[in-house]
N, C-alpha and C positions, 0 to 999 in steps of 0.2 A: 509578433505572434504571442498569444498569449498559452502558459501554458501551465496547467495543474501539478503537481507534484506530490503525488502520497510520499507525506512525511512520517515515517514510522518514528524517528526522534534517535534512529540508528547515524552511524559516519557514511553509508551507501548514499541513503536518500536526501542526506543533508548537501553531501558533495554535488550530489545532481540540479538541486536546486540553486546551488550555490555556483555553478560552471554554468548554468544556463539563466540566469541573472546577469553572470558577469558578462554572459555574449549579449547580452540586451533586450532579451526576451522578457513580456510582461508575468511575470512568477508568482502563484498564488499557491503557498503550502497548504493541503488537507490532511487533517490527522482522523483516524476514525476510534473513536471509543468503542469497543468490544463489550465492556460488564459494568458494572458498577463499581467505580471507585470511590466510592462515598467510607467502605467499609473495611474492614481487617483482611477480607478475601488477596492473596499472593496468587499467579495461577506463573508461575517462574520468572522469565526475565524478557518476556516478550508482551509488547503490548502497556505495562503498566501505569499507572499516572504519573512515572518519573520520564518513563519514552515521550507523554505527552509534552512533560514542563518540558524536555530537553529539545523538542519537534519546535516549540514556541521559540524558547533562548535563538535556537540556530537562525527562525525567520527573522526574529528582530534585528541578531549582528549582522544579516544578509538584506536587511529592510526591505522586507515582503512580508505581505500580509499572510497571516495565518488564521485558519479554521479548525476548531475538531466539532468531528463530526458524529453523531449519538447514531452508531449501527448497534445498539446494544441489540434488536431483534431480529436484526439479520443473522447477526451473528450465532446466537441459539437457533435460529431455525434452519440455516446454512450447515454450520460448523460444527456446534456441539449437538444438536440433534441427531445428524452424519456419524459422530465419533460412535456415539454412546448403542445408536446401531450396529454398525460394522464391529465394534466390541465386545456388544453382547451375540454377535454372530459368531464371533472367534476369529473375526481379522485384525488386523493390526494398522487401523485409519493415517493417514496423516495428515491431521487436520490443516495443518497450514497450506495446503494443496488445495481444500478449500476455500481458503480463507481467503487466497490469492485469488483464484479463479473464479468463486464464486458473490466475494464480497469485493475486492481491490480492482480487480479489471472488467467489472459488472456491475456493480450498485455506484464505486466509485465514478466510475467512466463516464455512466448519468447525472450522477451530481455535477461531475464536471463541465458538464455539458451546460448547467445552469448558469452556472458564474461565468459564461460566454466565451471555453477554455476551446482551440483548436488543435490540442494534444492534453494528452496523460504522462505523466514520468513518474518513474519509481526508481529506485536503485539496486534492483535485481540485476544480477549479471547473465545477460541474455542478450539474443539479438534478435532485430526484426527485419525481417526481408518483404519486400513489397512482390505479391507473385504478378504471372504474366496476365491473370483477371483483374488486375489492378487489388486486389484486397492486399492484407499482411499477412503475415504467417512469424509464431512466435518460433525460433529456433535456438537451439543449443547454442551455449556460451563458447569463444573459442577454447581457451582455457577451463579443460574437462573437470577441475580442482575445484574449479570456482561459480562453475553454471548452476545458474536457478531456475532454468525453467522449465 
């Protein structure tokens, strides 16, 4: 089975690709680029071009190929266009809610679909339950400390 893995360049997504490699499965890391890191811009500790280098390192010691992927205008027309509304509305956004849902298990999903992937992985702590319509349903992590989704 061949199968995608958004590699954020975190210990989550790294593990993930790396336990499902070792079960034998064909493993292809995607990183997605958010901004431009050509320049001095920081936007914290998510996302950066060090999560990128480190998303690489992980595939190489795990010998799978790795991609990043240029969502730079997804991501301004998903995410940060999203924030800077609900912001100047007087909400309080959390972008990465989009980020996830609107760029990772959606833009990514399709890409995935290119490189001939018969699943997605990420290293979100969640679970997925297959309903009785045969679809999935994304559900709460066991462990309430720890659920991402």
């Amino acid at each position: 089975m061949r199968i995608v893995v958004a590699m954020s360049g975190g210990v989550d997504s790294s593990v993930a690709a790396a336990l499902l490699a070792e079960q034998g499965h064909d493993v292809i890391g995607l990183s997605m680029q958010l901004y431009d890191n050509s320049g001095e811009q920081a936007f914290g500790s998510c996302c950066s071009i060090e999560d990128l280098h480190d998303a690489r390192r992980v595939a190489t010691a795990i010998n799978i190929p790795h991609y990043i992927l240029n969502f730079e205008k997804q991501f301004n027309e998903h995410v940060v266009s999203n924030f800077v509304g609900e912001y100047a509305a007087g909400r309080t956004p959390i972008p990465c809610a989009h980020c996830n849902s609107d760029l990772k298990f959606t833009e990514l999903l399709e890409r995935a679909h290119g490189f001939g992937a018969d699943a997605v992985a990420t290293g979100h702590y969640a679970r997925v339950e297959r309903t009785l319509q045969g679809t999935f349903a994304l559900k709460r992590g066991v462990d309430a400390s720890k659920d991402q989704s």
